[in-house]
Every structure is written in structure tokens, then in C-alpha cells.
N, C-alpha and C positions, 0 to 999 in steps of 0.2 A: 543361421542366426536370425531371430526376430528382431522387430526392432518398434519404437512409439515414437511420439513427436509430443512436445510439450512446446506451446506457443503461449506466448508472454504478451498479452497486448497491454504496454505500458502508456505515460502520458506523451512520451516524445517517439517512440517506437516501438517498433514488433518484434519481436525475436523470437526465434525458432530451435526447439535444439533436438535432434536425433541421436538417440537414445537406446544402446541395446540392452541384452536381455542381461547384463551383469552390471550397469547401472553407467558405461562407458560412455563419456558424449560422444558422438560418431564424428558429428558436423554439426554448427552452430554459424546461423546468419541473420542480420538483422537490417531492418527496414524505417527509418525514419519518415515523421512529417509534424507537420507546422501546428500549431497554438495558434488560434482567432478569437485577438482580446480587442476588439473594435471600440473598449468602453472601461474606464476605469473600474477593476474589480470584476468584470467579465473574462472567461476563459471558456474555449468552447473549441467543437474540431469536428471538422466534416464525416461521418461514421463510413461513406464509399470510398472516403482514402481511408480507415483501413482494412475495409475488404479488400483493395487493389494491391495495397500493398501485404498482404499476408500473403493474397494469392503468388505474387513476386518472391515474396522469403520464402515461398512452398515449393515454387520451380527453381529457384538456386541452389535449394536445399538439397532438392534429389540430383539435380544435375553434378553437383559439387561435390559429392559425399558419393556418385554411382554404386549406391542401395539400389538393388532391384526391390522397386515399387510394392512387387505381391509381395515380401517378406514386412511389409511397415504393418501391423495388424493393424494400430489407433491412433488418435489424437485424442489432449485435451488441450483447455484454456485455462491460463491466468488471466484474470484481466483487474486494469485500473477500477478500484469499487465508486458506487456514490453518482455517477455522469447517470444524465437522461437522457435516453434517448426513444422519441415518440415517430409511433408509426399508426398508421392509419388501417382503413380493415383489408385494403389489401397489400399488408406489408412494407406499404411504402413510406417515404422517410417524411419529417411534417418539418423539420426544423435540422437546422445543426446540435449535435450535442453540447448539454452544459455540465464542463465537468466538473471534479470532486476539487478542485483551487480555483473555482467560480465565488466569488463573496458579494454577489450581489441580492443577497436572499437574506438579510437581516429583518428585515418587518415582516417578511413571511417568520421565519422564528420565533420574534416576537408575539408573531399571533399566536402558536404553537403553541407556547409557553401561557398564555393568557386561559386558552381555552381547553386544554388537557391538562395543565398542571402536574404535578404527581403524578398521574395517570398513566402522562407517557414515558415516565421511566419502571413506571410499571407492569408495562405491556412489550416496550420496547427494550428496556434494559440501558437506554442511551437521553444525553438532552440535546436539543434543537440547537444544531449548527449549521452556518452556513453551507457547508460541506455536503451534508445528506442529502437525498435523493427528495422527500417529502416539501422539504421547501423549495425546491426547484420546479417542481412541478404544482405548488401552489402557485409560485411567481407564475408560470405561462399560462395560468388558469386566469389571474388577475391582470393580466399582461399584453398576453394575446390567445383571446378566448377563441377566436377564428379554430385556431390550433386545438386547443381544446378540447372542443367541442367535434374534431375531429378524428381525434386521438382515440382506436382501438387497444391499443396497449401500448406501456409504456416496458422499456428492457433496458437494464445496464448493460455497460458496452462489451463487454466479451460474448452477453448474450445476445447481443445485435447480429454480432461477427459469425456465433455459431448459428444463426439464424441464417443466415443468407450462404451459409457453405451445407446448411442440412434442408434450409426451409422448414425447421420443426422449432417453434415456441416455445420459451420456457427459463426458469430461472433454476437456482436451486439455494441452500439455504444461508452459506456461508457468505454470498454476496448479499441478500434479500436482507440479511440482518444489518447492513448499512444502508439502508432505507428509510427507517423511522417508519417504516409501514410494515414491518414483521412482528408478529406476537413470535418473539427471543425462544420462548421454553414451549411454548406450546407449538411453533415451527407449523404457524399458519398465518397468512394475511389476516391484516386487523381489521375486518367490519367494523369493527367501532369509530379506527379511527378517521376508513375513510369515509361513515357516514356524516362523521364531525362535519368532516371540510366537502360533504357533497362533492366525494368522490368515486365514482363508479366501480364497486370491486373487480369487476371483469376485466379492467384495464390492467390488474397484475399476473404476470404472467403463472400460469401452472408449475410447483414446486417441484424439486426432485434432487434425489441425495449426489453428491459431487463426483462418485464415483459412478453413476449412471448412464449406461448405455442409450443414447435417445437417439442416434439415426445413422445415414453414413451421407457419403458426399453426393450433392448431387451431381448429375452426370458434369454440365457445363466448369464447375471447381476442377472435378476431377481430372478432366480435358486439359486446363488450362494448369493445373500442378503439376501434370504427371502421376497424379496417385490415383490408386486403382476408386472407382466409385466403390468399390465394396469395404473401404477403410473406415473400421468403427468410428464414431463420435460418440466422447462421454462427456457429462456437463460441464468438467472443470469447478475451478472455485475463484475467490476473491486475494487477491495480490498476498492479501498478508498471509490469508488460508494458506494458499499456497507456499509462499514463503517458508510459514510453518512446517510444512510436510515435507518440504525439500530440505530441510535441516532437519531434521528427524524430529522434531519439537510434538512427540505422539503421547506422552504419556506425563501423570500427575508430579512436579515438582521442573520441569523444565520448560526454559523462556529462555526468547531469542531477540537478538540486535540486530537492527538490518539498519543501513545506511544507504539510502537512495537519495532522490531528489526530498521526498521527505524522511524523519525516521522515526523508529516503532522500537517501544521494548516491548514485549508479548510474552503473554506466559500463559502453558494450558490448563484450564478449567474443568473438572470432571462435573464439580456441582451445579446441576441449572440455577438451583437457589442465591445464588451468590451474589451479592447486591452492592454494586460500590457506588450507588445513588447518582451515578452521568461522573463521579469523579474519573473513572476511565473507561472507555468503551469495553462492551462484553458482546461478543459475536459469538454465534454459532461456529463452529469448525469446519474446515474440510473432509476431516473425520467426523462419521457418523455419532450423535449421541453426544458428541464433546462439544465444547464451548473453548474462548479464549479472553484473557482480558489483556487491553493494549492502553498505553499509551504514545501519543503522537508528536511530535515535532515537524513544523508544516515547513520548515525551511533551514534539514538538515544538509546533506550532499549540496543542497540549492546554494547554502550561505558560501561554502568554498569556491564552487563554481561564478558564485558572483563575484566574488571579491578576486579569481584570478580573471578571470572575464574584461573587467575595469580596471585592475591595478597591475595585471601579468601578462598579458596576454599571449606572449612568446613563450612562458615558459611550459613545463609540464606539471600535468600534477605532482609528480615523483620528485621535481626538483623542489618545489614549490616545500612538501613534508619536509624533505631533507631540510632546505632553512628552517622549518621550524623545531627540528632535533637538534638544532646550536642553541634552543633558547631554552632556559630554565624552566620551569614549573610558576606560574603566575605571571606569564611573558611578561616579565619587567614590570609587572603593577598595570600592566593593560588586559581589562574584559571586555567580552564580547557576551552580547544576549543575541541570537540569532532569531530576530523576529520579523522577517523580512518581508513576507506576507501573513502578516498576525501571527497568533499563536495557537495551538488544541490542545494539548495537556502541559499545566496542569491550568493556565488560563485560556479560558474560550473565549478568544479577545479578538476581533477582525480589524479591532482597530491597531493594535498598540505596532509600535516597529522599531527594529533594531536598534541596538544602541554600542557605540565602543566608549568604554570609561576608563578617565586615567593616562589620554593621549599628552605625552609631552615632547621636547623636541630629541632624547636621547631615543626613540623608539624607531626601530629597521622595519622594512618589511618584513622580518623574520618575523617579529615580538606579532605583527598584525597578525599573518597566518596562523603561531601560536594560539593566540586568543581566540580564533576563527576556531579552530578545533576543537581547544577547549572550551567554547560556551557551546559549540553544537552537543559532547559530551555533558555539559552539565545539565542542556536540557533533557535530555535522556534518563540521564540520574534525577529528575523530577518527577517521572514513572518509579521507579525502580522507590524511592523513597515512600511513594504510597502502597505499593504492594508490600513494603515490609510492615507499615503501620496499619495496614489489615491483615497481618500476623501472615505475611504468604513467605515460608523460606526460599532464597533461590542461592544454592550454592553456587551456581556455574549459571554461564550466558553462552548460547551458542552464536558468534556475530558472525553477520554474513553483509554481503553490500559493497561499498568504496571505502566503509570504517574499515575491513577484514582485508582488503589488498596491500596494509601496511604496519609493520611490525611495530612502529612505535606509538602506533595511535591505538592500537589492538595493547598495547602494554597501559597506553592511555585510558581504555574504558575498565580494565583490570583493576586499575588504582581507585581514578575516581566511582566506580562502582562498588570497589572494596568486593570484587567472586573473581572466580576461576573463568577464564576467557579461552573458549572454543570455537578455531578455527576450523572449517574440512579442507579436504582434500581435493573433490570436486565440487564446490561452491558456486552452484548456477542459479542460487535464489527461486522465485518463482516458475520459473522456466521450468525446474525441475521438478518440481510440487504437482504442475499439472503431468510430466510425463508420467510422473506416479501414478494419478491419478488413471491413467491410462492404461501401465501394466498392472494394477490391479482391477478395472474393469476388463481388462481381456485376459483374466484369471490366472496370470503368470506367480501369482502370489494369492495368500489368503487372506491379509488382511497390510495393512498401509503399515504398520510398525514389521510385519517381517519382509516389507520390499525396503524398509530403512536399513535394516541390519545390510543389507546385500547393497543398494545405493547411495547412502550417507555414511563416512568414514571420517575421522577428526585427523588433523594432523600435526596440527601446532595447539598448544594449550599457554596462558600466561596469568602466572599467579600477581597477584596485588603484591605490590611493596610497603612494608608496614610505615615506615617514612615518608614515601609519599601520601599513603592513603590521608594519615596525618594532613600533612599541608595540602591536600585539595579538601578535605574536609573544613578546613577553615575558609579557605577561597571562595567555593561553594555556599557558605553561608553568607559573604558578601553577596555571589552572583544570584540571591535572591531575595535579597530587597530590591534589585534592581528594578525588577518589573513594578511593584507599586511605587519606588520613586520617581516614574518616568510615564506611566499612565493616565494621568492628566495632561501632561505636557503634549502625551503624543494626540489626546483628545485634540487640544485647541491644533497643533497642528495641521490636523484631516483640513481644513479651511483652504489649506495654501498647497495644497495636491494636487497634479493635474490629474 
């Protein structure tokens, strides 16, 4: 038996999953490390922890799972999109990375916006948010020009990771499209716009499709994994790309739910022409030739975990849901907008934050978790609302994430989504997107939808309920006045933040 590796490099950890040739996870191990926010609205992470730590999830992997090494033909990468990370011309690291819930790039933005106008959703497909890759590396250009001016090339961080286990440079297109520096359709760096901002095109690395074969390991990886140095490296793709491919999300009319630390409803794009003016990002694909439009929720999975975090801490997630299957539909007249750290679709707002409405003293913990879910869900259905008013059917959602581990939240996106909700069977997110990525670079397949048929399998489906769809339909239209009655407020409040 043959076998891949699909490695995950998320914002909290790495994960690894070994993969054979019938799409089985073999063994699956993960590697965590730390978030450096030294600064209100900074996030950022040292990029040699996660070299060290991949290297770690590589030799647990083989040790733990006793795969003889020669039968692993490849690896790819998922990785977290949007983080900078600068190196210098020989390689070396200039800074910590600033990654993609870094929000301290708003007047870089603003310039964006001032001096490209139209332009750059022209070229780019997307508008100027903190998030992207272009304003962070404006900030360190204004910032700390030392750096700079140092700066050989700049690579998101999966292509950091595959950089230092190949020593070969290079991005490819599905991450490059959340940069604000990829011409989208034309699937080339924008001279244009790094002349704008007197930025040296050389600094962006050399493109190449996601399923491409670019090196193997080098000896010292190799040593310290246990994997033979002669184990392919293909480029992999960006979280969601991936995401996408690991849920079989390959072909025109289907779109997917993922429920992470942030969440995404995505749906595939054949047409490059497609133009939803920044209302929601449109990325290049993991698949060749394909496009996706997404929109985002910056503090889905995030809202739950905070609110058990601070108000649970002993319990589990599992018991935590269960309380909130005692609670009706409009948890007792309490909502939640989970805006925890700002927002991206359908308001690109880095100010605005959270809100629970409707708090009185007949309300449980329960009624709170409730609402915790159900505004994470309704932000979600504020994508899904605009792909329909740009006439895009979507009968079914394939969800996958911490939404798809539980049956009555998975019954919850059915409703207030009003489609058909598609669970698989083996549900490894990203992870599994890049091992694709991997047996279809070492030709085990022809193309990325017939290693779907063989690797992505559904196993739960949950239809909407005509009654509920009803009453979240009304509730829902409460839970979106919320954000403009409370957007002012949260302005004057930014003052009194630490």
C-alpha cells in the first residue's frame, strides 16, 4: 500500500494526517504553539516553531502509525492564508510573522483604498482589509523600513514551512489570491500594483498550480522525520482551497460550511468573470482553472470557545451543545452577533464587537450557549443571503469543522440556511485537501474530482424544517439590524480598550 501526508498548518497548530491509497486516514497527529499579541490588535507567531514543530508531528507520525517510510510517496500543505512572512536573500527570517487576525493595518487600507480605488477590485477581485497580506507588508515598509529594505521575498506561511523542508521558493495561486497582490483571472503578480506602493516585484515569490511537484526533502528534514529524502513535495493550497477539495466542493453548483476558529460559507466558481464588487471574496482554487466565492465570519468556533473559556470552563464542548438542545429556537428572546474580533462578511468592520441582546434575569446558561450558536449560524447565513441575491442556487451545503461534530447544530444550519446539510464520513477539513493534493501529484488519480469520488463520502444528510425555517427567518431579520444599531456605540467605545 502507498500512502501521502496532508499537513495542516493552522493558526494554533499543525496537524498531519497519513493517508492511504483508498482515502483511509492511517494516523493523524497534531502539534500546537502560542499566538504573540504584544499589542492591542497585533497577532503574530514565530515561523521556526513551525518548522520544529512539523518536523515533531512528522516523526510521531511515522513512528506511531509504523508505515515503512519508502511506501509514503508525497506530502502537501494546507496552510493558514494572508500571514507575512519576510526573508532576506539568504533565506533567512527578518521578523516574526504577522498573521491573517493581525488588525493593525487599517491606515495602510485606507491608503489602498485612496489610491487604487476600483482598480483594485479590478485586478484583485477582493477590497482592502486588514486581514490581507498587501497591507501588512505596507505597515513594515512604513514601520520598519530597516526590514524592508531587507526583505528578498516575502511567502505565506505554508510557503515558509515548505521552504525550509525543500529549500525551493515559491507560492502558488490559491493562497497568492489572498494577498491583494495577485491579478485573480489573469493568475499573475500585479506590476501595477506593486509599482503603486514602490514595491519591488521580485519580492513575490514564483507561481505554480497546487498540485505541483516542486522538490523533495531535504536531507537534514529527512534525518530528523524519518522520511526518506526522496518523498515528493507538491505546493499545496490555502486553508479554504483546501478545505474545499477535502469536501469534494469540485464542481459548479456546490458550496461548503466549515466551522473553525473562523467560518466560511464557499461556493465553486467556474466563471473568472464573476464579479461580486469586495461584497465577498473570490479566490482562485486549489483546482486548476477554478475560482471560489467565500464569505467569512472572523470569530465563528472562536465565539464558543470564548464564551466556554470564561463562563465553563470545566465543562465540555459536548455537554455545553447538549444545554443548548433544552433551549427553544430564539433562546428565550436572547441574541448573539459574534463579533468578537470585528467582522468580514458581510461588514468589513475591525471595529464593531459583540453584542448579547435581550439579557434578562429568567435566562440559564443554556439560553446563552443557544444564542452563542445561533448568531455564529446567522452570521454564516449573511454569505449564503448574498450568493442567492446574485442569483447563485445552492441546494445542499457540504459542512464540515466543530459546526459538523454535532447533530443538532448540523440540523441548525439546515434550518436557518433553509438547503439540504451534508455531513462525510471521513471529515478531516484541510488536512485532507492537501493529502489530495498529493495523490493526485503522484498520479494515483487523474484528476482531483475522481480522487473525491474514492476520498470524500457523505454520511449524514439534514433536511430544513419548514417551521423552523419560518421562525429563524424572522429572528434573523432581527439579528440584522443589530450590527447598525450598535456600530456607533462600539465606535465611541474603542477609547476605553486596553
Amino acid at each position: 500500500m502507498k500512502y501521502v501526508i496532508g499537513i495542516d498548518l493552522g493558526t494554533s497548530a499543525v496537524k498531519g494526517l497519513l493517508v492511504n491509497q483508498n482515502g483511509k486516514v492511517i494516523q493523524e497527529v497534531s502539534k500546537s504553539y502560542p499566538l504573540i499579541q504584544n499589542a492591542f490588535g497585533y497577532s503574530e507567531q514565530d515561523p521556526e516553531i513551525w518548522v520544529e514543530q512539523t518536523i515533531r508531528m512528522l516523526a510521531e507520525l511515522i513512528d506511531v502509525s509504523e508505515v515503512d517510510p519508502e511506501e509514503i510517496e508525497g506530502l502537501s500543505f494546507s496552510g493558514q492564508m494572508h500571514g507575512l512572512v519576510l526573508v532576506d536573500k539568504q533565506g533567512r527570517l527578518l521578523r516574526n510573522a504577522i498573521l491573517w487576525n493581525d488588525t493593525r493595518t487599517t491606515e495602510q487600507c485606507r491608503s489602498i483604498d485612496d489610491r487604487l480605488g476600483n482598480r483594485l477590485v479590478d485586478w484583485t477581485k477582493n477590497i482592502a482589509l486588514e486581514g490581507f497580506t498587501l497591507p501588512k507588508l505596507l505597515w513594515v515598509k512604513e514601520n520598519e523600513p530597516a526590514v524592508f529594505e531587507r526583505t528578498a521575498q516575502f511567502l505565506l506561511p505554508k510557503d515558509y514551512l515548505r521552504f525550509r523542508m525543500t529549500g525551493v521558493c515559491n507560492s502558488e495561486y490559491s493562497d497568492a489570491a489572498g494577498t491583494l497582490m495577485l491579478n485573480v483571472t489573469e493568475k499573475r503578480w500585479s506590476e501595477e500594483i506593486c509599482d503603486c506602493f514602490d514595491i519591488p516585484v521580485d519580492i513575490c515569490p514564483p507561481l505554480v498550480e497546487s498540485d505541483q511537484w516542486v522538490g523533495t526533502l531535504l536531507p537534514e528534514i529527512a534525518s530528523r522525520t524519518g522520511l526518506q529524502p526522496s518523498t515528493k513535495v507538491f505546493a499545496g493550497g490555502a486553508d479554504n482551497a483546501c478545505g474545499a477539495i477535502g469536501a469534494g466542493i469540485l464542481s459548479e453548483g456546490k458550496a461548503l460550511c466549515s466551522i473553525g476558529t473562523s467560518g466560511i460559507i464557499l461556493s465553486y466558481e467556474e466563471k473568472r468573470n464573476r464579479d461580486f464588487r469586495g461584497k465577498l471574496h473570490f479566490f482562485n482554487h486549489g483546482q486548476a482553472n477554478a475560482y471560489y466565492a467565500m464569505g467569512v465570519t472572523l470569530s465563528a468556533g472562536y465565539s464558543l470557545r470564548w464564551f466556554k473559556d470564561t463562563f465553563a470552563g470545566e465543562e465540555s464542548f459536548d455537554e455545553l451543545l447538549k444545554e443548548a438542545d433544552r433551549v427553544p429556537i430564539g433562546a428565550n428572546g436572547l441574541l448573539f452577533t459574534p463579533y468578537l474580533a470585528g467582522e468580514r462578511t458581510p461588514h468589513a468592520d475591525a471595529t464593531i464587537r459583540g453584542s448579547f441582546i435581550g439579557i434578562d434575569t429568567s435566562h440559564t446558561r443554556a439560553d446563552f450557549v443557544r444564542a452563542v450558536i445561533e448568531g455564529i449560524t446567522f452570521s454564516l447565513n449573511e454569505t449564503i443571503e448574498i450568493l442567492r441575491k446574485e442569483g447563485k442556487s445552492i441546494p445542499t451545503i457540504v459542512s464540515i469543522g466543530g459546526g459538523a461534530k454535532n447533530s443538532s447544530w448540523l440540523q441548525m444550519q439546515a434550518d436557518i440556511f433553509d438547503v439540504t446539510i451534508v455531513g462525510l464520513q471521513n471529515e478531516q477539513g484541510p488536512g485532507m485537501g492537501a493529502a489530495m493534493l498529493a495523490a493526485v501529484g503522484c498520479g494515483w488519480f487523474g484528476s482531483l474530482e475522481t480522487c473525491a469520488e474514492r476520498f470524500v463520502q457523505p454520511s449524514v444528510e439534514f433536511k430544513p424544517n419548514p417551521k423552523n425555517v419560518d421562525k429563524y427567518r424572522e429572528l434573523f431579520a432581527v439579528y440584522q439590524r443589530v450590527y447598525e444599531q450598535t456600530k456607533d456605540l462600539n465606535q465611541q467605545l474603542k477609547a476605553f480598550r486596553n
